[in-house]
N, C-alpha and C positions, 0 to 999 in steps of 0.2 A: 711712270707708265699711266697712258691715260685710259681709265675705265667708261666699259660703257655697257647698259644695261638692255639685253636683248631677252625674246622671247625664241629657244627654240625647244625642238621637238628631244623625245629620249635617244633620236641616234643620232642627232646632230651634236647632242652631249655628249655620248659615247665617244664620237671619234673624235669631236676636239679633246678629249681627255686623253685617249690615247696618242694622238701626236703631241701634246706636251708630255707624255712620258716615254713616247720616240724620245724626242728633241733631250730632253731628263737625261733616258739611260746610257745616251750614244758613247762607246759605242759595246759597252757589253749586251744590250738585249737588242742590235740592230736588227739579226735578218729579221727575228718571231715577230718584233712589234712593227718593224714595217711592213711586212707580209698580212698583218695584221690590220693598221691602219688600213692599206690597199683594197684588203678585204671591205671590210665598214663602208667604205666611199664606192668602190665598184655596186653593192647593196643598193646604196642610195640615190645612183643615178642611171640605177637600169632599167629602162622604160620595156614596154606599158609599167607603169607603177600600181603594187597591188592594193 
């Protein structure tokens, strides 16, 4: 796997951690953590941003 070293923010952290523990638990913890993920990302791209 090729690594690569970025700068981001606490909730672009968040949700990338939560969709590898999507991807992780599939499929016993699918609907909560995808409902979940869903969550986090609708958050982050609903404009006006506060």
């Amino acid at each position: 796997m090729d690594k690569k070293t970025m700068k981001v923010t606490d909730e672009e952290r968040e949700l990338i951690e939560a969709i590898r523990n999507y991807q992780n638990s599939f499929p016993n913890g699918y609907p909560e953590l995808l409902w979940y993920c869903q969550e986090l990302f609708d958050k982050m791209v609903d404009l006006p941003k506060d």
